[in-house]
N, C-alpha and C positions, 0 to 999 in steps of 0.2 A: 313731364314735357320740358326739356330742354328749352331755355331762349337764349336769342341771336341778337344782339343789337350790330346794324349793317348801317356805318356811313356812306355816302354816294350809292343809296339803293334805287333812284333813280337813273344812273346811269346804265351801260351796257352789259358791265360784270356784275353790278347791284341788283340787276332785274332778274339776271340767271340765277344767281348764286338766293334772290329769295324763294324762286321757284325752288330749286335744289333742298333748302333747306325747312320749308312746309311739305314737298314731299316725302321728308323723314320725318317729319312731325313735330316740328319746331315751332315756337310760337316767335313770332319776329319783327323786330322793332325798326323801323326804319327812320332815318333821319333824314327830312328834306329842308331846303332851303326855302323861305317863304319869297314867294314871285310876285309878282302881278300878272305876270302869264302863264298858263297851265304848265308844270313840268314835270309831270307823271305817265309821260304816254306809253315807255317802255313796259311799267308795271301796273296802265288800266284796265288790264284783263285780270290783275288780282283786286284791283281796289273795288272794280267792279262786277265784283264777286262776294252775294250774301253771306258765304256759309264760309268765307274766307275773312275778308273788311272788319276792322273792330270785333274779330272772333278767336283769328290768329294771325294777324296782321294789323299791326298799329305802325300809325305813320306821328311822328314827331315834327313839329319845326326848333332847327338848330343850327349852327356854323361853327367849324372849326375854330373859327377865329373867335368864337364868346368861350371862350375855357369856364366861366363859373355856369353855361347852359351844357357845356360837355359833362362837370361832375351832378346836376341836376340830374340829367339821363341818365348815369350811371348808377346815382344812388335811387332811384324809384325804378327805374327797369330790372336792376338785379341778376345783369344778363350771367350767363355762363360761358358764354365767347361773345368778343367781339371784335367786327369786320372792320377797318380802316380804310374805303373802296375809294374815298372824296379825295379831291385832289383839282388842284387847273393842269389837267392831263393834257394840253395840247404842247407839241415840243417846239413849235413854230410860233407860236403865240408867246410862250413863255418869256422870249426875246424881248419881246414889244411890253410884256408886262412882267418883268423879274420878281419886283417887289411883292404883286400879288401872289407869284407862285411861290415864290418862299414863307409865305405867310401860312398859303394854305397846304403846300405840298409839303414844305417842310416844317415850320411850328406847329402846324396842325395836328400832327402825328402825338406830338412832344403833347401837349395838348389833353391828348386823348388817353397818353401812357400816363399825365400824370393824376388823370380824374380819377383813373384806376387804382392808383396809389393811395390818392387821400381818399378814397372813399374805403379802402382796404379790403378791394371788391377782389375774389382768388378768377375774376372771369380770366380767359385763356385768350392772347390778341393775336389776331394777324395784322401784318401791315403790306400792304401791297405796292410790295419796290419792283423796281423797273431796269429791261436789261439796259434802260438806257444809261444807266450809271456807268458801265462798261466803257462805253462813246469809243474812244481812239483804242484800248486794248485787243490787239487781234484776235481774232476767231482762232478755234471754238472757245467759248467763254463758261466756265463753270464758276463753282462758290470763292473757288479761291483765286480767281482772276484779280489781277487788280483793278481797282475803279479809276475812269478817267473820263469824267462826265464832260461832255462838248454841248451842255445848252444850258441854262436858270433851271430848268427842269430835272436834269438827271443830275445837276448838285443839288437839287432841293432833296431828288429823292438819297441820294448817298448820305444827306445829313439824317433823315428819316432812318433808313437802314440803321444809322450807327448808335442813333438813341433808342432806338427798340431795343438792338445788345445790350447796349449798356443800363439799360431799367432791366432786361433778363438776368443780366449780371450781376447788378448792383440791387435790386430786393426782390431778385427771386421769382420774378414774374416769369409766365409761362405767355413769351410775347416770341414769335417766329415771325423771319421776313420771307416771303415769298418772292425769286426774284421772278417774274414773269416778262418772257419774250414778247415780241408784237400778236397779241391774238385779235382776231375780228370776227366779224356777226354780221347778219342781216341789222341789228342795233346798233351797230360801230356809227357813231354820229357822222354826216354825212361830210362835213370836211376834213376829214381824214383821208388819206389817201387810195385807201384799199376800197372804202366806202364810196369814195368819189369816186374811182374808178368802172366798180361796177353800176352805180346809178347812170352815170354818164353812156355807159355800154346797152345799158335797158332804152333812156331816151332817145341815142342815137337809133336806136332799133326800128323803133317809134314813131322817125322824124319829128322829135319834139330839139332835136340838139345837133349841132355837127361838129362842134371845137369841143375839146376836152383841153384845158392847161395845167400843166403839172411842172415842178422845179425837178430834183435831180433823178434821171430814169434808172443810172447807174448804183443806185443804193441796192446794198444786198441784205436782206431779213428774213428771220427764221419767224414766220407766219401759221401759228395755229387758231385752232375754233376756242372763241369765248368760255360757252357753255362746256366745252369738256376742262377747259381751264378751271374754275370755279368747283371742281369737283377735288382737282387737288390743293385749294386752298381747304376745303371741309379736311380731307385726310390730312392736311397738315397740323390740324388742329385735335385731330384724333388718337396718334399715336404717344408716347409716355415722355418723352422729351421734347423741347422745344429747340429748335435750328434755322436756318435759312436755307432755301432751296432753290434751285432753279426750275424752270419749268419752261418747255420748250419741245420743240418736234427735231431737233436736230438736222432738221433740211436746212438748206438756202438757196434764194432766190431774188433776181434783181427786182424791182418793178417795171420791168422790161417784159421779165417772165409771168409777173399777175397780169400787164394788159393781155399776153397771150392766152392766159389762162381764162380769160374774162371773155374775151373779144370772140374768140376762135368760135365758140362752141353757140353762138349766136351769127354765125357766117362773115364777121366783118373785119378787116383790116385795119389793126386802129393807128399803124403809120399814116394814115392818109387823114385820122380823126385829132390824134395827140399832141399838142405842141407846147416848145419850154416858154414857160414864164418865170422870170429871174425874179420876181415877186415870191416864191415860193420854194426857194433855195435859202437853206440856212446859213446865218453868218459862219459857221462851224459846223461842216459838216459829219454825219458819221457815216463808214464807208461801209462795214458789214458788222453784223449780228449774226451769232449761230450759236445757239446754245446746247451745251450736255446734260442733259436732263437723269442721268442715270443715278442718281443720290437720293432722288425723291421717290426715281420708281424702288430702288432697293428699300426706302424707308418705308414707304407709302403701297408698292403696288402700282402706284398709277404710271398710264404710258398714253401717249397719242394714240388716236385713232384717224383721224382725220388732219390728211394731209394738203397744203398749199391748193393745188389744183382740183382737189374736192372742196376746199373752202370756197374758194374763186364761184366753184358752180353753185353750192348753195346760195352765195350772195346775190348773184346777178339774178337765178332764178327768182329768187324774193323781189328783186327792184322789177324785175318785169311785169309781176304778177302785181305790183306796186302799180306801176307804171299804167299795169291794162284798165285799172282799175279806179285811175286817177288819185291816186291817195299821193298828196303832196310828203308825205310824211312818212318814211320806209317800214318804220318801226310795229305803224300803228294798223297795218295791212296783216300782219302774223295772227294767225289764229290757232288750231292745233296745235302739241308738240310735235306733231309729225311735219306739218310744214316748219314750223320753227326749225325745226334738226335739217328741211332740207332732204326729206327719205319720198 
């Protein structure tokens, strides 16, 4: 039995990618941050699962930011790969807090690549970089684009990207970055925009809401599903060399075109709902994202299957069925895999 040590396994890609990987039979260690309030709701259907809980799922408390609790986990877990998911992933917040994203989006990685070293563990690392490193370099963007990061965020993450290399480079380690486009989920935390989006389209439905406020409509984003994402971080970890890839659907799309995609198919016009709040406009904007994902399908196999406007559907369908149901909480209303996928 293969183990996974998975940081940010309570997040959105953490929660997929542990399903993913107990369903090939992995025994899987996760790393969470100790709270004072609960923050496992993504993965309470595994915790709160007998034949799964402390069987093939053990949960850790850890932070990036304790490096001698990072090589702790490394040397009694013994993994065979490990996930890099944690991160202060919001690109708007980042602004408002640089210093904490550099700490944990980008020392953390460093971090994590070096607990791997001193403990002289051969596990195999992904690290989950972000197309937002790209920022000002025009579309379409592939591996060899150059970076030109427009937030604390997407330099936190280019610094990440480039010490993963160079720990591959420099001893050998079998560490690949995954650059991943915008994907989202019925678990995409709800301030987020894709998230907000459709939440706000279920309550308008509802009449529980009638303003939706959003910053710039005109952004263009190559938007795929979570869950099929997390599938090409596993095959990147599969094959005999280690690289970086992109991973993306190759569409593009304004968020002009997700309210239509959102709004439409629940009968409402969200010109009449949507309005700008300059609160929610970045000091630096980035104008479009569109990724070529064709290096990962030749290396990998893997390709999209779901596209922008079947994303859109599964989300909202979630937030209504959220919504009917009064679950303040999107995440925590998912029960089957079949609803989960949205089929």
């Amino acid at each position: 039995m293969k183990k996974a040590l998975v940081t940010g396994i309570t997040g959105q890609d953490g929660s997929y990618l542990a399903e993913l990987l107990l369903e090939k039979g992995y025994e899987v260690h996760g790393v969470v941050r100790r709270s004072s309030a609960p923050n496992t709701q993504r993965i309470d259907h595994l915790v709160g699962d007998p034949e799964i809980m402390d069987r093939r799922l053990f949960l850790h408390y850890g932070d990036l930011s304790d490096s001698s609790r990072m090589i702790a986990l490394v040397e009694s877990v013994e993994p065979d790969e490990v996930y890099n998911l944690a991160a202060q992933s919001h690109v708007r917040v980042s602004f408002d807090e640089p210093e904490l994203t550099g700490s944990t989006t980008g020392l953390g990685s460093t971090r994590l690549l070096e607990a791997i070293r001193i403990v002289g563990s051969k596990a195999k690392f992904y690290q989950a970089s972000s197309s937002e490193m790209f920022g000002s370099s025009p579309p379409p963007q592939n591996e060899l684009t150059p970076f030109y990061p427009r937030s604390p965020y997407g330099a936190a993450k280019v610094y990440s990207f480039w010490m993963t290399k160079n720990y591959r480079e420099s001893y050998d380690m079998f560490a690949t970055n995954g650059i991943l486009f915008n994907h989202e989920s019925p678990r995409r935390g709800e301030t987020f925009v894709t998230r907000k989006i459709t939440l706000a389209a279920a309550r308008i439905q509802a009449g529980l809401q009638d303003k939706l406020y959003l910053g710039n409509l005109d952004a263009v984003r190559d938007w795929g599903y979570a869950q099929e994402y997390v599938e090409a971080m596993w095959r990147m970890l599969q094959i005999d060399t280690p690289d970086d890839f992109v991973v993306a659907t190759g569409t593009q799309h304004s968020v002009k075109d997700f309210l239509d995609f959102t709004f439409e198919p629940l009968g409402l016009d969200w010109k009449k709902h949507v309005e700008l709040d300059a609160r929610f406009l970045r000091p630096a904007e980035v104008d479009a994202l569109v990724g070529d994902y064709s290096k990962v399908s030749e290396a990998t196999g893997w390709s999209p299957a779901v596209l922008p406007a079947e994303l859109a559907r599964i989300m909202v369908n979630a937030d209504v069925r959220a919504v009917e149901a009064g679950v303040a909480f999107g995440d925590s209303q998912l029960g089957s895999p079949h609803e989960r996928r949205g089929l």
